[in-house]
C-alpha positions as CSV (number, residue, x, y, z in Angstrom):
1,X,39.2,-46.2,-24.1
2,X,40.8,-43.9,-27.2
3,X,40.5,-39.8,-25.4
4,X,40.4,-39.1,-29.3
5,X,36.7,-37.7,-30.0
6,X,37.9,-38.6,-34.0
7,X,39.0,-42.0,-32.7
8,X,35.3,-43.0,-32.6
9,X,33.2,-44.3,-35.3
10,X,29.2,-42.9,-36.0
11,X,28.4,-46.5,-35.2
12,X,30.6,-46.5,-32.2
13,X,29.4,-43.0,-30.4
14,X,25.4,-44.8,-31.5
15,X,26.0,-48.0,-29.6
16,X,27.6,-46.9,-26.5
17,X,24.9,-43.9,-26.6
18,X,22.6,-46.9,-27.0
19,X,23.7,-48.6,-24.0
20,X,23.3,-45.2,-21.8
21,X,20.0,-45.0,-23.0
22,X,18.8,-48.5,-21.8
23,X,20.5,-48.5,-18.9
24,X,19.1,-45.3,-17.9
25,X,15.7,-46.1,-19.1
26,X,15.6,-49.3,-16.9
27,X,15.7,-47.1,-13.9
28,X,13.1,-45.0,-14.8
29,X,10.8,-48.2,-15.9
30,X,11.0,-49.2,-12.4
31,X,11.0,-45.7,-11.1
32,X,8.1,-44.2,-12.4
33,X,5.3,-46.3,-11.9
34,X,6.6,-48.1,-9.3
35,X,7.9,-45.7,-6.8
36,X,5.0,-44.5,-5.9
37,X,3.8,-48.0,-4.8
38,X,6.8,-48.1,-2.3
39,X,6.3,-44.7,-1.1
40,X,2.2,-46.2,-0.3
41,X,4.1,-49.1,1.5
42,X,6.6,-46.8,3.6
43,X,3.1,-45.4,4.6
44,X,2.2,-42.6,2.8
45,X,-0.9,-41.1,1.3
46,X,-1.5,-40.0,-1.6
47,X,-1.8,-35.8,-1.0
48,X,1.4,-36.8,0.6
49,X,3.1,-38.7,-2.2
50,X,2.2,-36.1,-4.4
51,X,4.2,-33.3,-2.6
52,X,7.4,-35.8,-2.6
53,X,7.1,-36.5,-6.2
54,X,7.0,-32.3,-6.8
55,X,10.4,-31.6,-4.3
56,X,12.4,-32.6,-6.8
57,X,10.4,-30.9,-9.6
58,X,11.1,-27.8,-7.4
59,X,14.9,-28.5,-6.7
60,X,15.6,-29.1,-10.2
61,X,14.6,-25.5,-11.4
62,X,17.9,-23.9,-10.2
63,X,20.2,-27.4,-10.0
64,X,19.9,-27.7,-14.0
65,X,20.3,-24.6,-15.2
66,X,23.4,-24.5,-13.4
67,X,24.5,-28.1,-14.6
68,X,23.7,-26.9,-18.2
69,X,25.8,-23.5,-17.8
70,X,28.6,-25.4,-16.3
71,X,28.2,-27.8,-18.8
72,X,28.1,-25.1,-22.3
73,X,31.2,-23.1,-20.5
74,X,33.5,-26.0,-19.5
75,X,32.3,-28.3,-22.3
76,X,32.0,-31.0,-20.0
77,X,28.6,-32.9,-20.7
78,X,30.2,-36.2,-20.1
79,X,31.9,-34.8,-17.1
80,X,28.4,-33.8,-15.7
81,X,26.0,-37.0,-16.4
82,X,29.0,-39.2,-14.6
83,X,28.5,-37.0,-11.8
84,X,24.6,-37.4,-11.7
85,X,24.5,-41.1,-12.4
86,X,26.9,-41.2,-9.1
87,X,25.0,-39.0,-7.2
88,X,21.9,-40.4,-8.1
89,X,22.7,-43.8,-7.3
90,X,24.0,-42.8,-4.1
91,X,21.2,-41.1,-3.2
92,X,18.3,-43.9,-3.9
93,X,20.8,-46.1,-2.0
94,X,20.6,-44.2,1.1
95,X,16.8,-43.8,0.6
96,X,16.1,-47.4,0.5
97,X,17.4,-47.1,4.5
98,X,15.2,-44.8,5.8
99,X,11.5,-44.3,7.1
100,X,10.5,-41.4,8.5
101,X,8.8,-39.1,6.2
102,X,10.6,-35.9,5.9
103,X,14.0,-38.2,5.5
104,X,12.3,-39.9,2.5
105,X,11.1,-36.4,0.7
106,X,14.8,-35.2,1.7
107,X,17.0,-37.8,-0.1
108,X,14.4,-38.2,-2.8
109,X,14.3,-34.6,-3.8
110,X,18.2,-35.0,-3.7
111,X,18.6,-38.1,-5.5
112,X,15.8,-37.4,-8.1
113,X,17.2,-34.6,-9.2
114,X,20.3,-35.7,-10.3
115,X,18.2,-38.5,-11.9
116,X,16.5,-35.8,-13.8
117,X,19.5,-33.9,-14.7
118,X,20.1,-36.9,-16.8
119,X,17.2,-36.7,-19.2
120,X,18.2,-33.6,-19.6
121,X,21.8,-33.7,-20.3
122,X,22.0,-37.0,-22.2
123,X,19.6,-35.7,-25.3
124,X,21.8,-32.7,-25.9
125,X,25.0,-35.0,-25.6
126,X,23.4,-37.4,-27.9
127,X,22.1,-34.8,-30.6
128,X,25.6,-33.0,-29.7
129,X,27.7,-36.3,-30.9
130,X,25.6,-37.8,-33.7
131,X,25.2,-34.9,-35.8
132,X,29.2,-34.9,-37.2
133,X,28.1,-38.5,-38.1
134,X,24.9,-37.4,-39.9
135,X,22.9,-40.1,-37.8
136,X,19.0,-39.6,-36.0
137,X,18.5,-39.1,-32.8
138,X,15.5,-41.5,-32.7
139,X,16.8,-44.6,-33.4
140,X,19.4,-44.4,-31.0
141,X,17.0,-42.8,-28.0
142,X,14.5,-45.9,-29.0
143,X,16.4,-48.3,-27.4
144,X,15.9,-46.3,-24.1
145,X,12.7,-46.6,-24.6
146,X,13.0,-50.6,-25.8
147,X,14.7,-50.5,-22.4
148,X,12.1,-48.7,-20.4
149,X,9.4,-52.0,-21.7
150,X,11.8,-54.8,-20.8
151,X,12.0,-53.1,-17.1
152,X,8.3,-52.5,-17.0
153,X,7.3,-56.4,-17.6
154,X,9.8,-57.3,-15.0
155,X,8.9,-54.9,-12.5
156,X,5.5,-55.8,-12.7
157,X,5.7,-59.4,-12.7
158,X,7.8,-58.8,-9.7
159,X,5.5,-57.0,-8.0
160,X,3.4,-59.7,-7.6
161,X,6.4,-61.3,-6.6
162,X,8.5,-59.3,-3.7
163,X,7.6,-56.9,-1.4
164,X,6.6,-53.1,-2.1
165,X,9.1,-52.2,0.2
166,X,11.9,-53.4,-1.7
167,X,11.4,-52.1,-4.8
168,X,13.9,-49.4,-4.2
169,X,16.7,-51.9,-4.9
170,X,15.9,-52.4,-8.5
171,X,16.2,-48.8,-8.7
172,X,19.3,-48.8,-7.2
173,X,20.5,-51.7,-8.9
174,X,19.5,-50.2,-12.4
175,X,21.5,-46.7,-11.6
176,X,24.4,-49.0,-11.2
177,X,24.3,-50.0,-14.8
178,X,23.7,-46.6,-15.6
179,X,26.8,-45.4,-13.6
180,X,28.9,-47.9,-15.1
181,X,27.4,-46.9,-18.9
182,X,28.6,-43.3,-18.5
183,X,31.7,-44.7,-17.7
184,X,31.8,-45.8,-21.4
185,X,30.7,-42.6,-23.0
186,X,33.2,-41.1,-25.4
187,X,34.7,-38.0,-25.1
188,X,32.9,-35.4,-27.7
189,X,34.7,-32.8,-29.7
190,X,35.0,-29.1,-27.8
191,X,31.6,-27.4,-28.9
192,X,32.1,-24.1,-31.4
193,X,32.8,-21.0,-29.3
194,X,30.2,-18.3,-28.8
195,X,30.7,-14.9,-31.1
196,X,31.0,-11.9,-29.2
197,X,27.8,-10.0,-28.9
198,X,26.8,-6.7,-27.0
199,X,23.5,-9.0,-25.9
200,X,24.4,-12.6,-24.7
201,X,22.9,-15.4,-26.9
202,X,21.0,-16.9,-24.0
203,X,19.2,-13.9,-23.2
204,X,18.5,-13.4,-27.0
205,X,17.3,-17.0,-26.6
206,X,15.1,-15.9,-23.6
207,X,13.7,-13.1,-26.1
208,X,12.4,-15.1,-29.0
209,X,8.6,-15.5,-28.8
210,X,8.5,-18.7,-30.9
211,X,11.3,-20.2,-27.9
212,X,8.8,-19.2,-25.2
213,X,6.2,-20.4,-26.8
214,X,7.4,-23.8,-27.9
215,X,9.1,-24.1,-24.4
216,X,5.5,-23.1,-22.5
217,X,3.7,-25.9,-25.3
218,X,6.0,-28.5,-24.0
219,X,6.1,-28.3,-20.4
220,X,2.2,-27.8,-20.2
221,X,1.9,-31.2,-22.8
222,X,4.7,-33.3,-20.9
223,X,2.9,-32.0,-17.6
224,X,-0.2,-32.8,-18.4
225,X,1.2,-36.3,-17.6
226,X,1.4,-36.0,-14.2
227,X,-1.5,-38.1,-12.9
228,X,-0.5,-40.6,-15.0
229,X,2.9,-40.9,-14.0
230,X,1.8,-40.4,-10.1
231,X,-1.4,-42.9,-9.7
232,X,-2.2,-44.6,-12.9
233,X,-0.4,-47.7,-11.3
234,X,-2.3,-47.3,-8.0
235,X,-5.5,-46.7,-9.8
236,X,-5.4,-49.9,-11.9
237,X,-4.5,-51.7,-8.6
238,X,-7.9,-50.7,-7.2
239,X,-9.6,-51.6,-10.3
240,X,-8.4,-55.0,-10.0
241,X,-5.3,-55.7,-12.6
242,X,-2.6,-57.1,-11.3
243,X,1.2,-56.4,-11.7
244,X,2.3,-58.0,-14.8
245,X,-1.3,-56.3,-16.6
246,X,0.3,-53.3,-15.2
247,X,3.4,-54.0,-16.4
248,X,2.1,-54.3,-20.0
249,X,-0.1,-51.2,-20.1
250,X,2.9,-49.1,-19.3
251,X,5.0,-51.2,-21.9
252,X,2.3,-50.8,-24.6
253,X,2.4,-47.1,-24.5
254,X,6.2,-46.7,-24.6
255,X,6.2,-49.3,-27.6
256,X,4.3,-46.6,-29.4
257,X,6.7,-44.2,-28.5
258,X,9.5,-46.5,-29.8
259,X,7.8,-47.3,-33.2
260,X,7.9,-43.0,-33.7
261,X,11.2,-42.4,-32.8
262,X,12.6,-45.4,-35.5
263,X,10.2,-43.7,-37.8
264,X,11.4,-40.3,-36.8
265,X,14.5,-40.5,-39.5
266,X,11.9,-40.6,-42.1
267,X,9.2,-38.5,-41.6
268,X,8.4,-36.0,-44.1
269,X,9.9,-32.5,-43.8
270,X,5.6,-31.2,-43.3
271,X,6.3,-32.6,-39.5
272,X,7.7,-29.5,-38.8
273,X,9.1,-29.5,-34.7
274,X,5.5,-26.9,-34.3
275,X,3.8,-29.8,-36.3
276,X,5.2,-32.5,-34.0
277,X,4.2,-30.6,-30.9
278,X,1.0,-29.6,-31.5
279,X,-0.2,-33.7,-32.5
280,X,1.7,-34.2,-29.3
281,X,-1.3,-31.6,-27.6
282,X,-4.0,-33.6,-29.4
283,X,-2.8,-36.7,-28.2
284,X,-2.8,-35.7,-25.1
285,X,-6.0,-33.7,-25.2
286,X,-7.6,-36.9,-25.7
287,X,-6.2,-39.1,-23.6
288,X,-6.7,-37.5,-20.5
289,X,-10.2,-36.7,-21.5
290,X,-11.1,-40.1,-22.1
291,X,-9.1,-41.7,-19.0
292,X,-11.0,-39.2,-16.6
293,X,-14.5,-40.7,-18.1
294,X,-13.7,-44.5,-16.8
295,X,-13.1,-46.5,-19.8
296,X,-13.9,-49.9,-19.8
297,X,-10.8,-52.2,-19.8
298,X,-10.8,-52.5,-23.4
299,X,-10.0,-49.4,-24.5
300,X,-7.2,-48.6,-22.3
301,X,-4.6,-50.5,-25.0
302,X,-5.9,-48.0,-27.6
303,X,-5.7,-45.5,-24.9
304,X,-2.0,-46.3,-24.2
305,X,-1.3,-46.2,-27.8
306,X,-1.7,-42.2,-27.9
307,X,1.5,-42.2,-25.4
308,X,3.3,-42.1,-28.6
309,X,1.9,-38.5,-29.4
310,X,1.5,-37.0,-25.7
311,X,5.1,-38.0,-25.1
312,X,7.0,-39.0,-28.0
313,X,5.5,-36.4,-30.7
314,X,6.0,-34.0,-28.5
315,X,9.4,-34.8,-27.1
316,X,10.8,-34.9,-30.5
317,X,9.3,-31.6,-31.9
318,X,10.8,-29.8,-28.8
319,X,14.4,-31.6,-29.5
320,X,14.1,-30.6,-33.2
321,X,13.1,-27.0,-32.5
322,X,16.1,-26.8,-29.7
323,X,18.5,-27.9,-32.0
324,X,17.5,-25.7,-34.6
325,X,16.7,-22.3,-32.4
326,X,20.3,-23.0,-30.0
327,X,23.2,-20.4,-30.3
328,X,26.2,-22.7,-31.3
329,X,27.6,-23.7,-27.9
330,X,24.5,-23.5,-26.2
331,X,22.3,-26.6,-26.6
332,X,22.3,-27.6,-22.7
333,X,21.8,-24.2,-21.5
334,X,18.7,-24.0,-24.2
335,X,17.5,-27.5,-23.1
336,X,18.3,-25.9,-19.6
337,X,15.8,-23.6,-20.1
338,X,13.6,-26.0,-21.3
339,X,13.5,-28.0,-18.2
340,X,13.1,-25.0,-16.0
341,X,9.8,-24.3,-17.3
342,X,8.5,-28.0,-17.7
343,X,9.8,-28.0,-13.6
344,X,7.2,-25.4,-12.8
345,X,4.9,-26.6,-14.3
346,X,5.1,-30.4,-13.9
347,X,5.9,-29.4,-9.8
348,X,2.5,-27.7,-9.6
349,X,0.7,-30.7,-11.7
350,X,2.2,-33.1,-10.1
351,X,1.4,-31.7,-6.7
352,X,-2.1,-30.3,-7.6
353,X,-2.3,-34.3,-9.3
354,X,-2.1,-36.2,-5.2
355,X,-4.5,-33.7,-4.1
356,X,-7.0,-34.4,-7.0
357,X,-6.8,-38.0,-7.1
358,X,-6.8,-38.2,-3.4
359,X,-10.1,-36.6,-3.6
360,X,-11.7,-36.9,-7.1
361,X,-10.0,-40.6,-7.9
362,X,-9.6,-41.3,-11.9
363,X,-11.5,-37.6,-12.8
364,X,-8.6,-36.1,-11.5
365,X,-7.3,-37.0,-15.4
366,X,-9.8,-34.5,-16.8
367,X,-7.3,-31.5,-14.9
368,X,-4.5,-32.9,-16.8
369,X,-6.8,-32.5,-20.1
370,X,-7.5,-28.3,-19.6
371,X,-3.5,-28.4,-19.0
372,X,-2.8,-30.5,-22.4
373,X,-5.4,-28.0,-23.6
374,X,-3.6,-25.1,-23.2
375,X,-0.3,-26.4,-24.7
376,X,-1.9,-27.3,-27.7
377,X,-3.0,-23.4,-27.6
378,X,0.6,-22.7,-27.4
379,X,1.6,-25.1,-29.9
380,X,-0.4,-23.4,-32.2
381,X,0.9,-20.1,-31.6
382,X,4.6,-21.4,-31.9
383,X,3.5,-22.6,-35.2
384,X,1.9,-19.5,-36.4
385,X,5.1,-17.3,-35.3
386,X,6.9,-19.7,-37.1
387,X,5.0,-19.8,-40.5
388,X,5.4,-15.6,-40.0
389,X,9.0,-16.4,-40.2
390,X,9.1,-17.8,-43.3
C-alpha cells in the first residue's frame, strides 16, 4: 500500500473510507439492538442492563478526549482507530466467555469504548481526507449506514434462528472485518500546525457560546435515543413481532438516514448545521412522544421514518458546525469534546432509560421526549447566536 498520502486518488481515499464504514457499521447493526437481547439471556434485567450499557458511556468521557489529543498532537488518526478496532475486537471476544455479572459490565465497558472511540475518530478522519478532494461526507458515511440495514435483516432473521447467547460472535466476527478495514486506510497528509496564541485554541473552542450550545443541542437530541437503542427490540418482542419484523423496523429507519446523507451534497445552503440540528429536535420531539403513546403497528414504519431527522439531521448539522467552528489541527479534539458531553448525557439517559422501562414499560419514551425537548431549546439558541454573528 503507496505511504504517499498524494499517492491516493478522491475516489480511492472514498472507497476504502467506504469499506471502513460498512464494516464498522455491521458491528454496530448487530450490536445495538441486539446486545441487549444477549445480555437478557446471560440473565440480566433490565435496571441492570441499563447500568452496563451506561459504564462505557462513563469510561468514554476521559478515554476520548485523550485519544483525540493524542490523535491532533501526533497526527495519528489512522494510528488510533487501528488500535480501537484491535482493542475492541479483543475485548467482545473475551466477553463472549464469561458469565458472571460484574465480568460482563467489566469487559464491556472496556471493549465498548474502544468501539465508541471509533465513531468518533473515523468522521473526523473521513471529513479530514475528503476535503483536499472536494468530495461529501454523506455519501461516503451512507454506506455505513447501507451497511448497518444489511446487518440488521440478518441479525434478525437469525435470531429466530440461533441462540441469544451466541449473538456475541457476530459481533466479534463483524469487528474482524473492521480490524482488517483499518488495515486498508490510507495514510492522510500531516494536519496544518496550530498558530501560537497567548490562549490555546481548544479552550477558545471551550469559550464560544454557539460551540456549547450546539454541542449541549446534540448530545441531549442523540440522547434522547437511548430507550430506543436499550429496549425498543425487547419491547417489540413482548408485543409479539418476531426477529426478522424487528430486523426491518430498525432497517427502515436507518434507510431514511441513508436517503439524507446521499441528499446531503445537495441540500440548499438555508440548511444551515443550526438548521439541520434543530429538524433533528423536531424529529425527535415527535417521535418519542408518539412511541410513549402505544402506537398501533401501523404507524411504527412512519414512526421509523423520523430516524432520518433524530439521528441523521442532526448528526450532520453537528459535523457541519465542527468542521466549520475547529481551530485548524483540531477537529478530533473538537469532536472530542463533542463526545464528552453526548457521554454524560447519553450515560445518565441511558441509565435513567433501564430504570424507566423496567418500571413504566413503552412510556418510559415520553422521558426521552422532555430530553429531545430541551435540545431543540438549545438548537434554537445556537441558531439565534449564530444569526447574531452574521
Amino acid at each position: 500500500m503507496p505511504s504517499n498520502p498524494q499517492a491516493f486518488t478522491g475516489r480511492d481515499f472514498a472507497r476504502r473510507m467506504a469499506s471502513f464504514y460498512a464494516s464498522l457499521f455491521v458491528a454496530l447493526g448487530v450490536h445495538l439492538p441486539f446486545l441487549p437481547v444477549w445480555f437478557a439471556a446471560r440473565g440480566l434485567d433490565a435496571q441492570t442492563i441499563g447500568v452496563v450499557l451506561a459504564m462505557p458511556m462513563i469510561l468514554r468521557l476521559f478515554a476520548i478526549p485523550l485519544a483525540t489529543r493524542l490523535a491532533d498532537r501526533r497526527g495519528a488518526l489512522r494510528t488510533v482507530i487501528l488500535v480501537a478496532a484491535l482493542a475492541a475486537l479483543l475485548g467482545f471476544g473475551a466477553l463472549g466467555f464469561v458469565t458472571s455479572p460484574l465480568a460482563i459490565a467489566t469487559l464491556y465497558a472496556s471493549a465498548a469504548t474502544a468501539f465508541m472511540l471509533l465513531f468518533v475518530l473515523s468522521d473526523v478522519y473521513a471529513l479530514r481526507g475528503l476535503a483536499p478532494h472536494r468530495r461529501a461526507y454523506g455519501p461516503v458515511r451512507l454506506w455505513g449506514s447501507a451497511a448497518f440495514i444489511v446487518a440488521n435483516l440478518m441479525a434478525g432473521y437469525l435470531l429466530d434462528i440461533i441462540a441469544a447467547r451466541d449473538l456475541i460472535w457476530l459481533v466479534v466476527a463483524a469487528l474482524a472485518l473492521c480490524v482488517t478495514a483499518a488495515l486498508a486506510l490510507p495514510p492522510l497528509a500531516a494536519p496544518p500546525l496550530l498558530a501560537s496564541s497567548d490562549t490555546p485554541p481548544g479552550r477558545r473552542l471551550l469559550g464560544d457560546p454557539t460551540f456549547i450550545a450546539v454541542a449541549t443541542a446534540a448530545s441531549l437530541i442523540q440522547g434522547s435515543h437511548a430507550v430506543y437503542y436499550g429496549f425498543s427490540t425487547i419491547d417489540w418482542q413482548a408485543a409479539g413481532f418476531g426477529g426478522g419484523t424487528i430486523g426491518l423496523l430498525w432497517a427502515l429507519g436507518v434507510l431514511a438516514e441513508i436517503v439524507l446523507f446521499a441528499l446531503s451534497a445537495r441540500l440548499p445552503a438555508a440548511f444551515s448545521p443550526s438548521i439541520l440540528i434543530i429538524l433533528g429536535g423536531v424529529g425527535a420531539l415527535v417521535r418519542w412522544i408518539a412511541m410513549a403513546l402505544d402506537p398501533p403497528g401501523a404507524l411504527l414504519p412512519m414512526l421509523q421514518c423520523l430516524h432520518g431527522l433524530s439521528f441523521g439531521a442532526t448528526h450532520l448539522g453537528t459535523l457541519a458546525f465542527i468542521a466549520r467552528a475547529a481551530p485548524a489541527g483540531l477537529a478530533a479534539t473538537a469532536q472530542g469534546y463533542v463526545a464528552v458531553v453526548s457521554g454524560v448525557v447519553i450515560a445518565a439517559a441511558t441509565g435513567l432509560s433501564g430504570l424507566l422501562y423496567g418500571r413504566f414499560g413503552a412510556a418510559a419514551y415520553g422521558a426521552m421526549g422532555l430530553v429531545a425537548g430541551a435540545g431543540l431549546i438549545a438548537a434554537l439558541c445556537a441558531h439565534r447566536m449564530q444569526g447574531a454573528r452574521g
